[in-house]
MILUM-68016 format. One record per atom (N, C-alpha, C): residue number from 1; residue in three letters; atom name; y, z, x. Coordinates in steps of 0.2 Angstrom, whole numbers, plus 2048, in hexadecimal, padded with zeros to 3 digits. Last residue first. Layout:
! residues N
DRENLUM  resi  resn  name  north   up  east
DRENLUM   NUM   ALA    CA      Y    Z     X
...
This chain:
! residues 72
DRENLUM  resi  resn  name  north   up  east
DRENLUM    72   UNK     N    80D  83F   822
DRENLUM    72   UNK    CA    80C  846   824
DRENLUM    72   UNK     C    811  849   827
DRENLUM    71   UNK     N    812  832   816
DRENLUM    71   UNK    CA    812  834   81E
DRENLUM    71   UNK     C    80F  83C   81F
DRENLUM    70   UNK     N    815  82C   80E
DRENLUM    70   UNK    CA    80D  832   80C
DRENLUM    70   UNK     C    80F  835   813
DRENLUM    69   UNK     N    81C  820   80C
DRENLUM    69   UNK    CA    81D  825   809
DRENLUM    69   UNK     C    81A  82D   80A
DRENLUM    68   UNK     N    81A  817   816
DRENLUM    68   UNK    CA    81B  81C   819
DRENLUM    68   UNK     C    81D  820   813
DRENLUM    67   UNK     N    814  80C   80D
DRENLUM    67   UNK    CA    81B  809   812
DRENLUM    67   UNK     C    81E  813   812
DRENLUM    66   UNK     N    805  80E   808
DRENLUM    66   UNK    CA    80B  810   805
DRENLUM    66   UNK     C    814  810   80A
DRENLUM    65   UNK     N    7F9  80D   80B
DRENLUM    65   UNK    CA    7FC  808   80B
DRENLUM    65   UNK     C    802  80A   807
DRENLUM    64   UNK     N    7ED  818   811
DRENLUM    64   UNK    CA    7F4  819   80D
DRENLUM    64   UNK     C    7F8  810   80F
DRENLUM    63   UNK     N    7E0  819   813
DRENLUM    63   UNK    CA    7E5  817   815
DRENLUM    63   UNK     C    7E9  816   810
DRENLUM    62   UNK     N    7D0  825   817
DRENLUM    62   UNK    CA    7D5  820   810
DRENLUM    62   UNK     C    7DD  81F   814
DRENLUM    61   UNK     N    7C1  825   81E
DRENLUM    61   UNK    CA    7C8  824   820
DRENLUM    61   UNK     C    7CC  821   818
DRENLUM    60   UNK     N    7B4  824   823
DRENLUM    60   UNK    CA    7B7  829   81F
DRENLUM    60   UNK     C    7BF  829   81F
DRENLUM    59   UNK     N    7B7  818   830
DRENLUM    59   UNK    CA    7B1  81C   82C
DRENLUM    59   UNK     C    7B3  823   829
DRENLUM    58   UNK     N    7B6  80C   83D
DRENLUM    58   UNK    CA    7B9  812   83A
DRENLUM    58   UNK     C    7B5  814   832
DRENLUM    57   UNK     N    7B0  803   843
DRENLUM    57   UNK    CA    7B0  809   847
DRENLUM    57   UNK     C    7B2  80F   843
DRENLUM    56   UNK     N    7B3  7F8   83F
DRENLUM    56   UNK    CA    7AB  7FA   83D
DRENLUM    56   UNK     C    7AB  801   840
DRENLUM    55   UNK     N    7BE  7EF   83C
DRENLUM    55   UNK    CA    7BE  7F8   839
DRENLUM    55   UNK     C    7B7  7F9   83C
DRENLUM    54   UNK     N    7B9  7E3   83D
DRENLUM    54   UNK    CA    7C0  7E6   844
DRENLUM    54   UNK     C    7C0  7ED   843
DRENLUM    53   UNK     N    7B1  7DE   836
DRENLUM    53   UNK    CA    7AD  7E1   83B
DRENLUM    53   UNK     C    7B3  7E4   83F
DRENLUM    52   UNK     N    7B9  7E2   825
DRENLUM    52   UNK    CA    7B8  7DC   82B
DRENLUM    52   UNK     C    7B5  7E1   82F
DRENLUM    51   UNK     N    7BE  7EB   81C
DRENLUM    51   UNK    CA    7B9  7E6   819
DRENLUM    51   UNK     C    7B5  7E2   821
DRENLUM    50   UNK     N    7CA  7ED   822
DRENLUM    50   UNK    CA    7C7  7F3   821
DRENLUM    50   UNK     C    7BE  7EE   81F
DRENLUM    49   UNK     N    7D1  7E2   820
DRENLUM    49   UNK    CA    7D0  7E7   828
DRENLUM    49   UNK     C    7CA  7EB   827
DRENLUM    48   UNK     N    7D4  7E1   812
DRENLUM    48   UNK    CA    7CF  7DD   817
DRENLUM    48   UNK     C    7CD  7E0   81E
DRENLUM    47   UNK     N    7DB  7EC   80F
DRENLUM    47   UNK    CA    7D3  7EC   80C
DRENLUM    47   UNK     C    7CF  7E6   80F
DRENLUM    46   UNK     N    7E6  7E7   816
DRENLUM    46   UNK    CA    7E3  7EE   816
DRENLUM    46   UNK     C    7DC  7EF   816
DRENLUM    45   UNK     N    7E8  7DC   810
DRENLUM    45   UNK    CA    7E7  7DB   818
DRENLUM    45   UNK     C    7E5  7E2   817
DRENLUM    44   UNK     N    7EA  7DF   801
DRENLUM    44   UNK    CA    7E7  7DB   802
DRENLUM    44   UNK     C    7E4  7DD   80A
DRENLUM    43   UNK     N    7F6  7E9   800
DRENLUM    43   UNK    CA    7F0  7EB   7FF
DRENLUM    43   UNK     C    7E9  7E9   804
DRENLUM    42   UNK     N    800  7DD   806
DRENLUM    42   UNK    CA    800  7E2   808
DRENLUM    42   UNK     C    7F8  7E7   808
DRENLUM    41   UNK     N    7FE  7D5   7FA
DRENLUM    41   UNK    CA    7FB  7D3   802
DRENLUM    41   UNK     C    7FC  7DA   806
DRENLUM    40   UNK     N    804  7DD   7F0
DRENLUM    40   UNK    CA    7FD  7DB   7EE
DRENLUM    40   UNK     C    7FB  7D9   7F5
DRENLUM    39   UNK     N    810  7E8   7F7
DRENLUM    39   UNK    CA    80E  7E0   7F4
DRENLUM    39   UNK     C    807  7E0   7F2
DRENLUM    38   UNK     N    81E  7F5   7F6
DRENLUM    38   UNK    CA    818  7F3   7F9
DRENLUM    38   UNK     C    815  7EB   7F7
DRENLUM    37   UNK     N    82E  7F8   7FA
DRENLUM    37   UNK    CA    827  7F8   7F8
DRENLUM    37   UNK     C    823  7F2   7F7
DRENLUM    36   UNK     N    838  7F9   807
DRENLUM    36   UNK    CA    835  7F5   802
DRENLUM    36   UNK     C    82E  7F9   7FE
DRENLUM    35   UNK     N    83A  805   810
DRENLUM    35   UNK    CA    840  7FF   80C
DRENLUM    35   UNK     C    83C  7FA   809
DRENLUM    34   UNK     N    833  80D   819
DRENLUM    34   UNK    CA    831  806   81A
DRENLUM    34   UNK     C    838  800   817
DRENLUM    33   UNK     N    833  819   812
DRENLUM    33   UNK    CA    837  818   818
DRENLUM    33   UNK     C    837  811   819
DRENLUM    32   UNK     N    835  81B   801
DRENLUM    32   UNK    CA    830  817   806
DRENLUM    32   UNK     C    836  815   80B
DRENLUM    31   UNK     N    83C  820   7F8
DRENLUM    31   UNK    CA    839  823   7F8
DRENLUM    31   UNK     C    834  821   7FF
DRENLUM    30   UNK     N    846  817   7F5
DRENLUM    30   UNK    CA    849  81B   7F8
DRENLUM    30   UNK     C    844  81D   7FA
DRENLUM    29   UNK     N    840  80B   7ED
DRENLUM    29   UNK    CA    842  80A   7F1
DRENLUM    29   UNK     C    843  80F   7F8
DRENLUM    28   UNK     N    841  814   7DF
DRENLUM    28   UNK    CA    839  813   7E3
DRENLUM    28   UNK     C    83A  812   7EB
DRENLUM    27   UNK     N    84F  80F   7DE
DRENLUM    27   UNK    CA    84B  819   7E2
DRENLUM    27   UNK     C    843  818   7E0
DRENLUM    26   UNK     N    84E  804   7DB
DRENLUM    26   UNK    CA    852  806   7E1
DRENLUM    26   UNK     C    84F  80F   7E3
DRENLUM    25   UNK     N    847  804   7D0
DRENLUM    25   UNK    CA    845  800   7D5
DRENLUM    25   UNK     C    847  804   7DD
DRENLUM    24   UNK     N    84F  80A   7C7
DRENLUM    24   UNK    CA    848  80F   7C7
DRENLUM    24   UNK     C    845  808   7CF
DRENLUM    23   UNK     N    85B  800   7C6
DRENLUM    23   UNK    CA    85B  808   7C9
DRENLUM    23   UNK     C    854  80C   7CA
DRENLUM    22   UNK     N    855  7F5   7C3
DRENLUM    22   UNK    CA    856  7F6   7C7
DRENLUM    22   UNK     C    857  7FD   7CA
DRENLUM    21   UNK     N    843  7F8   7B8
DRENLUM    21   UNK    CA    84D  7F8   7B8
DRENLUM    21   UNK     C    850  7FA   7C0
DRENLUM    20   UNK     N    836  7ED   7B9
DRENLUM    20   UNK    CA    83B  7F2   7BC
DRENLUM    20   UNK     C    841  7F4   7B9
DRENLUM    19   UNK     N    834  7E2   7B4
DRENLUM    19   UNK    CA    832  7E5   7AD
DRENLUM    19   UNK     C    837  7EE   7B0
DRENLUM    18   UNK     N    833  7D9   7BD
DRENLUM    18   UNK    CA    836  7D8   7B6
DRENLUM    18   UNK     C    836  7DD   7B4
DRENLUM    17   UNK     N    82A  7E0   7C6
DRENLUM    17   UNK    CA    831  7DE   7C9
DRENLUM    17   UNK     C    833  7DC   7BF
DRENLUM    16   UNK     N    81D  7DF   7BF
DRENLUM    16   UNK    CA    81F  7E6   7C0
DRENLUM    16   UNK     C    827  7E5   7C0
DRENLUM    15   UNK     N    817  7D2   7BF
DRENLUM    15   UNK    CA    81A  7D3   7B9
DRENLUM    15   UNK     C    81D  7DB   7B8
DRENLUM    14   UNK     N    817  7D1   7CF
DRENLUM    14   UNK    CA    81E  7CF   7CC
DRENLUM    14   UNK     C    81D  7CE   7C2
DRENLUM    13   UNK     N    817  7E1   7D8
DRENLUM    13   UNK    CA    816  7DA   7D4
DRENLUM    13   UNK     C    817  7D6   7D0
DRENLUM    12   UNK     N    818  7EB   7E3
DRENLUM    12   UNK    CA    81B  7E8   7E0
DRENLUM    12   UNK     C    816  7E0   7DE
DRENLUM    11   UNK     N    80E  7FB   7E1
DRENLUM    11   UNK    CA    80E  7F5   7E3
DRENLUM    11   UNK     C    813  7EF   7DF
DRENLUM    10   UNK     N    812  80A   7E6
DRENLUM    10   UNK    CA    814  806   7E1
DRENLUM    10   UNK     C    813  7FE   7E5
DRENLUM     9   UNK     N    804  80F   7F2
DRENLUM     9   UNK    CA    808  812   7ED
DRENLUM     9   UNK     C    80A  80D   7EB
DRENLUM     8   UNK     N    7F1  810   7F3
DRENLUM     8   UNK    CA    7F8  80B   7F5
DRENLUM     8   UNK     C    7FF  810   7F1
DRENLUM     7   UNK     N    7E3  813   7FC
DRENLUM     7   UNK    CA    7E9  815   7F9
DRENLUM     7   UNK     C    7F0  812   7F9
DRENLUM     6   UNK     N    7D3  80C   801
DRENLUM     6   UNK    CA    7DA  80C   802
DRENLUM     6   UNK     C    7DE  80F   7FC
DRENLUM     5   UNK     N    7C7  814   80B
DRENLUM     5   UNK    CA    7CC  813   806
DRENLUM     5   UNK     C    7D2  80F   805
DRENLUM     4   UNK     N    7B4  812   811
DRENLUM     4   UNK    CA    7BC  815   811
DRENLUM     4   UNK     C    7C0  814   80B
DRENLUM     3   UNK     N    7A6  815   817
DRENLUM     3   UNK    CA    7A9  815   812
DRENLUM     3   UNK     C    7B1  818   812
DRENLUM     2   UNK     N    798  80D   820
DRENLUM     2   UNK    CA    79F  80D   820
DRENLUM     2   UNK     C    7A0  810   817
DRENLUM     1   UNK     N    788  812   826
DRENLUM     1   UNK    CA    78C  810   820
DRENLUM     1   UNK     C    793  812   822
């Protein structure tokens, strides 16, 4: 038996982007080496790897989907 994770930080979606004010957008921004936050496809191909025979190897594992915010 597999069991793993995914953790995402601020996903960008577009009734979030409306509702954002750009100054609270911009220091999300800062907070993520990457320069973007994050998407719903982003998540998506995560929780797919992770779903497919490519991960069969891996096991107790949570993955930070978060554009280098959690770095160690």
């Amino acid at each position: 038996m597999r069991v793993n994770g995914v953790s995402s930080s601020t996903i960008m979606m577009d009734r979030l982007e409306g509702r954002m004010p750009q100054e609270f957008k911009e220091r999300m921004l800062a907070e993520h080496p990457l320069g973007r936050l994050g998407t719903p496809l982003d998540v998506a191909n995560v929780t797919a790897f992770l779903a497919s025979e490519t991960s069969s190897w891996i096991t107790g594992l949570t993955i930070d989907v978060a554009g280098g915010k959690w770095m160690p």
